[in-house]
N, C-alpha and C positions, 0 to 999 in steps of 0.2 A: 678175611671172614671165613670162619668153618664150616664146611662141603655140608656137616651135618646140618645147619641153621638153615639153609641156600634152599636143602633139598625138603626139608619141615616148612620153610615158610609157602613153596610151592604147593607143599600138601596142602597148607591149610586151607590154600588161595581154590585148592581144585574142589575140595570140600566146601567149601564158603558160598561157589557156585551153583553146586547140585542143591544144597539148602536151600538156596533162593530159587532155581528149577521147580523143585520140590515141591517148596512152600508156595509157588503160583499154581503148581495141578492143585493142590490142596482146594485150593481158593474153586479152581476154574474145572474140574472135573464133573463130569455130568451124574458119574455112578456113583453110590459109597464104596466100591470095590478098587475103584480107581483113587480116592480118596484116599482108603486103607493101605492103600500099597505106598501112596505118597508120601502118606504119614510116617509109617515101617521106616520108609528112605530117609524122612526128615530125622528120626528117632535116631538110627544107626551113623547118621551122620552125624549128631549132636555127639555118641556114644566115641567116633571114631576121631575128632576136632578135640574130645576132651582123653586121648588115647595119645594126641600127637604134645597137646601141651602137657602131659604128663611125660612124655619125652624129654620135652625142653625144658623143661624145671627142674628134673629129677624128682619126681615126690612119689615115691612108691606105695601109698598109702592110697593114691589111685587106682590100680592096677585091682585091686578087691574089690572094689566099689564097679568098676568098667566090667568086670567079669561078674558082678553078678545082675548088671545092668541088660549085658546082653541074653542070659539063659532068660531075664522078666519079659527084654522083648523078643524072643524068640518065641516064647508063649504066648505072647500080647498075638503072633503074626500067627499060630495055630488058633488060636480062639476066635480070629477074624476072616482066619479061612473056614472055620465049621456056623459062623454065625451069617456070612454072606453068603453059604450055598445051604443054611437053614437046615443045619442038623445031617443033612444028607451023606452019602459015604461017594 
């Protein structure tokens, strides 16, 4: 078996975890702020699990879609930091 498949399938296993981490603060957090952040992690990790199987397939048709996925949620994570501290600087 190739080192590269060994060390992908671990990734996804470590990522597969934190989703499901994740996705219970989602559920079980008291704040929207803690929510937010949970969410972020779930998002980035959806972003990062479809970055590893674009690995293992080869389809580089990915790689566009992944990069423009992160600049949306990297905005999605500014507009949730100016909307849970309410505009403020």
């Amino acid at each position: 078996m190739n080192i590269f498949l060994v060390i992908n399938a671990i990734a996804i296993a470590m990522i597969a975890l934190s989703l499901i981490i994740a996705g219970s603060q989602v559920y079980l957090s008291p704040t929207p702020a803690g929510r937010a952040g949970a969410a972020e992690l779930v998002f980035f990790g959806f972003v990062g699990s479809a970055t590893l199987a674009c690995l293992q397939f080869g389809i580089e048709a990915i790689f566009d879609i992944i990069l423009i996925a992160t600049v949306v949620g990297f905005l999605a994570t500014v507009s949730l930091a100016r909307l849970i501290q309410r505009g403020t600087r």
